[in-house]
C-alpha positions in Angstrom: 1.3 -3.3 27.5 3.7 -4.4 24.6 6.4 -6.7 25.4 9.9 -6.2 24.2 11.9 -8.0 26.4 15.8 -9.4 25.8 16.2 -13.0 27.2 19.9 -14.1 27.6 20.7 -17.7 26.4 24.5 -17.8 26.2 27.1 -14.9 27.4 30.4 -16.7 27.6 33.2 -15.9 25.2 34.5 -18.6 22.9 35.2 -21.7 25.5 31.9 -23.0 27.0 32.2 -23.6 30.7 30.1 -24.9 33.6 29.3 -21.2 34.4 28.5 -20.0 31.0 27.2 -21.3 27.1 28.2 -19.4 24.3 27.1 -16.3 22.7 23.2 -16.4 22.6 20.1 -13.9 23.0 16.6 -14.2 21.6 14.4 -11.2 21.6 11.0 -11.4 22.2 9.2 -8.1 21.0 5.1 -8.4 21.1 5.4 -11.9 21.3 7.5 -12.4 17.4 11.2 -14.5 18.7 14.0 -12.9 17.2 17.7 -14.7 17.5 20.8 -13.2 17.6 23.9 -15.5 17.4 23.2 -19.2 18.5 26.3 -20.8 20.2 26.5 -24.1 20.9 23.6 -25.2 23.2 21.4 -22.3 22.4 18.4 -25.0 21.6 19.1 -26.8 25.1 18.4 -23.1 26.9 16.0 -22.0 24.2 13.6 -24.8 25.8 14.4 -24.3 29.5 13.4 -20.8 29.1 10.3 -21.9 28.0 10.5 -19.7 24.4 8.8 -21.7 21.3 9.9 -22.5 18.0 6.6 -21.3 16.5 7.2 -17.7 17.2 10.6 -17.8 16.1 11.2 -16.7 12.1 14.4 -14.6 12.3 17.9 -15.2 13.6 21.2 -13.0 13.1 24.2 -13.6 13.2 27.0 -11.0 14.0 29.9 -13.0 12.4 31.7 -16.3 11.4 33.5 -17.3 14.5 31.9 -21.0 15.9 31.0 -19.7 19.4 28.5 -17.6 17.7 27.3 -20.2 15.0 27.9 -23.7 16.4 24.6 -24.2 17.7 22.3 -23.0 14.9 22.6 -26.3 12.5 21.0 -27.8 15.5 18.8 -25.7 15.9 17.5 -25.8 12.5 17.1 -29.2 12.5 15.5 -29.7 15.7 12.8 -27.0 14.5 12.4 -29.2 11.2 11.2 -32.2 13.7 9.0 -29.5 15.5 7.3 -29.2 12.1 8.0 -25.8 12.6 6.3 -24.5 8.8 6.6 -20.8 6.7 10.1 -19.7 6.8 13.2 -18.9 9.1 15.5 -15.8 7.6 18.7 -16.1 8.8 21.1 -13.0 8.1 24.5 -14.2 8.3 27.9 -13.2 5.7 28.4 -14.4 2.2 30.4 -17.6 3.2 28.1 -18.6 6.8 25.1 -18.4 3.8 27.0 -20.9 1.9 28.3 -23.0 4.5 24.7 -23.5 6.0 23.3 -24.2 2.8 25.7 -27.1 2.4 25.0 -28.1 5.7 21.0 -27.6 5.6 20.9 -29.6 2.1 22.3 -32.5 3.6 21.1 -33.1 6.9 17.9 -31.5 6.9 16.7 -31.6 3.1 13.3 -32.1 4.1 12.4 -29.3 6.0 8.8 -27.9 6.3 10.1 -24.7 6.0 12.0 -22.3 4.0 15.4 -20.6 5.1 16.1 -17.8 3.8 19.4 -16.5 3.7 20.1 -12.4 4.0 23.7 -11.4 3.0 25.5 -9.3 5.3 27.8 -7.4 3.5 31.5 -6.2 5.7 30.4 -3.0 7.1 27.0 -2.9 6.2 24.7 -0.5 7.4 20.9 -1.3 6.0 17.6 -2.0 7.3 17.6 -5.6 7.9 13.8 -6.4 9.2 10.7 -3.9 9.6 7.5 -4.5 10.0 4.5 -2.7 11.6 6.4 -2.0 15.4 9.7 -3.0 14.6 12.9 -1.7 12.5 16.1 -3.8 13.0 19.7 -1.8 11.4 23.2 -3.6 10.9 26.0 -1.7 11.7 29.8 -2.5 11.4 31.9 -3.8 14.6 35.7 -4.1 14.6 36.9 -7.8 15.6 39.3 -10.0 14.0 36.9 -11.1 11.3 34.1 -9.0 9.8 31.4 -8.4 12.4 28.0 -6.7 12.9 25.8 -5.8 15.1 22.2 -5.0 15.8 20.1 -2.3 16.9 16.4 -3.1 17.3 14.4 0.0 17.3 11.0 0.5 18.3 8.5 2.1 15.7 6.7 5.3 17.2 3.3 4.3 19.4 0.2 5.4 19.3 -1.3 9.1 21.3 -3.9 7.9 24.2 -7.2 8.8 23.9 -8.5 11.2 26.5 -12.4 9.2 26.9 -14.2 12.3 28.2 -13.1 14.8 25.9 -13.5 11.7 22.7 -17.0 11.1 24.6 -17.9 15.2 24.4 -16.8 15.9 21.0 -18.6 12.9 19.4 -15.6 11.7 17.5 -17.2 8.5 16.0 -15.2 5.3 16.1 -14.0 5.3 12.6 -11.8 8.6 13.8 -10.3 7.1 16.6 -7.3 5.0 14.4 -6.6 8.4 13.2 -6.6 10.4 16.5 -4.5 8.1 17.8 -2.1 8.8 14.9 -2.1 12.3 15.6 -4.7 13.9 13.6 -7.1 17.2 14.4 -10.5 16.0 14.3 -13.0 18.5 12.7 -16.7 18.7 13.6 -19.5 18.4 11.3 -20.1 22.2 11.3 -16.3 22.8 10.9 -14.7 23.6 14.1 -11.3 22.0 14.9 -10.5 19.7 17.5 -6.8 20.2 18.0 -5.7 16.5 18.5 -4.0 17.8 21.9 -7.3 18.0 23.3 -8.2 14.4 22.4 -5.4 13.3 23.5 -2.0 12.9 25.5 1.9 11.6 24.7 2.3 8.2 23.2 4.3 5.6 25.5 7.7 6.1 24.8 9.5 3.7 22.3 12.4 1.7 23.1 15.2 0.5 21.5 18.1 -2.2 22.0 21.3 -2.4 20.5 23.6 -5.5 20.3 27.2 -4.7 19.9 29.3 -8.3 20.2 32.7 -8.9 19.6 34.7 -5.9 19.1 37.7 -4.3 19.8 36.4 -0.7 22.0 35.9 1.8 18.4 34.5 5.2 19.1 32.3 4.3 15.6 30.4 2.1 17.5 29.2 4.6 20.0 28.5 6.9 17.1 26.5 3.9 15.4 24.4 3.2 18.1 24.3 7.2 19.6 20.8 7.7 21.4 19.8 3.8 21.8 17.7 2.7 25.0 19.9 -0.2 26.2 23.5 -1.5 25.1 24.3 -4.9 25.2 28.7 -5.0 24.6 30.9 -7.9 24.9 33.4 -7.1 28.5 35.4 -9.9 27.6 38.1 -9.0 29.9 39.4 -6.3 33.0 42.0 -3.9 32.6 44.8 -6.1 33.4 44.3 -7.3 30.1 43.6 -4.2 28.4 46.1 -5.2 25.4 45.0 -8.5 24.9 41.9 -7.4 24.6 42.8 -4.9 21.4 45.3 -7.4 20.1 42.4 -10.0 19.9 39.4 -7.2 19.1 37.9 -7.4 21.8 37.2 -5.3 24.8 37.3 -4.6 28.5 34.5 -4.0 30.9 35.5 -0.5 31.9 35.4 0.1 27.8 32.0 -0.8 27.1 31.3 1.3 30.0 33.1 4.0 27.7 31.0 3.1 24.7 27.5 2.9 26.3 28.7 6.7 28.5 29.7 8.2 24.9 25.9 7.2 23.2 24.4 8.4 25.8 22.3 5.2 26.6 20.2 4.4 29.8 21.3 1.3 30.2 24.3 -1.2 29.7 24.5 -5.2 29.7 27.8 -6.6 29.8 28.4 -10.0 28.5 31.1 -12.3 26.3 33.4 -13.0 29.3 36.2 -15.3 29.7 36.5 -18.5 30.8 39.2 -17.2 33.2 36.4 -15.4 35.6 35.2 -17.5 38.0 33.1 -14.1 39.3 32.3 -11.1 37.0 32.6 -8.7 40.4 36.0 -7.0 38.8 33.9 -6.2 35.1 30.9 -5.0 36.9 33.0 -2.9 38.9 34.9 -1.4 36.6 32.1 -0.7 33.9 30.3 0.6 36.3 33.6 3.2 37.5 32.3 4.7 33.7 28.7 4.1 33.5 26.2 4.1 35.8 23.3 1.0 35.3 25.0 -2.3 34.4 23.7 -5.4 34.1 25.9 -8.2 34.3 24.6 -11.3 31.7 24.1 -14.6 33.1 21.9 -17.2 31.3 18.6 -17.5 32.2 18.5 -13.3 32.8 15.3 -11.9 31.1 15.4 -7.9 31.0 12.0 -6.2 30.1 12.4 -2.8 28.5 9.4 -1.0 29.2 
């Protein structure tokens, strides 16, 4: 079965506290690491969690406030010393690019491997990363500074092969890559296979989407309509409903809202204040507008499939 799991490194807002690190999540799809946003101390929970710096090549960044930066200097550098080798692509704004560079130049001018930088443009929507499973879109948020998210989409999986009816037809091995892609198979003498004989329905493919830091925007449900699981910052409950849009950010019963409005399956709350010493009153009150909500706590892995 093929992994694609979300592991939760950091989901406090922008004060660390003894409850909660900074904005942080790597995920791990068929064993390939994929960061996005690396507060301070992501490195320190990276390795509690066990993850390796080997299998990690990507990291995102949604936008230029520290708690979602701090840490990844750090990180960097700590992967030089690993003698990590290749390349790490980090897809960050204009100005994180060239503040990293100046950074990476002069502590870490010796690396073993590359870094990349991808440009995020202010409201960007592209194709950021795709290979043969995976396709990973950036798409605006709505905070105080520019801001972007993530939606990590699943490519289409292969049909399963139905043995007997592969086994009674003769289909010789060299077919079977095709089959499995969907293909009639025709018989020596000409008669058609239909490939619904040969086979049944494909796994279902998931998809994540990571919307941090932003105000509650009806354009974000829009941009992440029809995705599997939403992660959305809850940084606050109603009582602070104002503050929240005043500061771009949102409440829990709001990203409740959002994830109801895409018509997702599942919703992970996260980016709270440092004033809750409980998140009981956010889960409560997402869940008063969404049904399945996860609450984020570091240390959390969520499989989806």
């Amino acid at each position: 079965m093929a992994k694609f799991q979300i592991n939760i490194l950091g989901c406090g807002s922008a004060t660390p506290t003894a409850r909660h690190q900074p904005s942080c999540q790597v995920v791990d799809f068929r064993d390939k690491l994929f960061m996005i946003d690396c507060g301070e101390g992501a490195q320190g929970q990276f390795r509690r969690m066990g993850l390796k710096f080997s299998r990690l090549n990507h990291i995102f960044i949604s936008h230029l406030h520290g708690d979602h930066l701090f840490g990844l200097p750090g990180l960097l550098s700590t992967m030089a010393l690993h003698e990590v080798t290749g390349s790490v692509t980090v897809h960050v704004f204009r100005e994180g690019a060239r503040l990293m560079k100046e950074w990476m130049d002069f502590f870490n001018r010796n690396a073993p491997f590359e870094i990349i930088y991808d440009v995020i443009e202010e409201g960007e929507r592209r194709v950021v990363y795709e290979d043969a499973g995976l396709v990973i879109e950036t798409f605006p948020l709505y905070h105080r500074t520019p801001c972007n998210g993530y939606i990590f989409r699943e490519k289409p999986k292969l049909r399963h092969l139905r043995g007997d009816a592969v086994k009674f037809h003769a289909v010789p091995v060299s077919m079977m890559k095709s089959i499995k892609e969907g293909a009639d198979f025709i018989k020596p003498d000409g008669t058609v296979i239909p490939n619904t004989m040969l086979t049944t329905d494909a796994d279902p493919s998931m998809s994540y989407a990571y919307c941090s830091d932003t105000m509650m925007d009806m354009r974000v449900a829009a941009d992440v309509k029809g995705v599997d699981t939403i992660y959305h910052e809850a940084t606050y409950d109603d009582s602070l409903e104002s503050q929240a849009r005043e500061r771009g950010h949102s409440t829990a019963r709001q990203a409740g809202r959002i994830a109801r409005e895409a018509g997702a399956k599942r919703l992970i709350i996260g980016h709270f204040s440092k004033r809750y010493n409980s998140e009981e009153i956010l889960l409560k009150e997402a869940s008063e507008e969404f049904p399945d909500v996860i609450v984020a706590n570091e240390g959390l892995r969520i499989d989806l499939e």
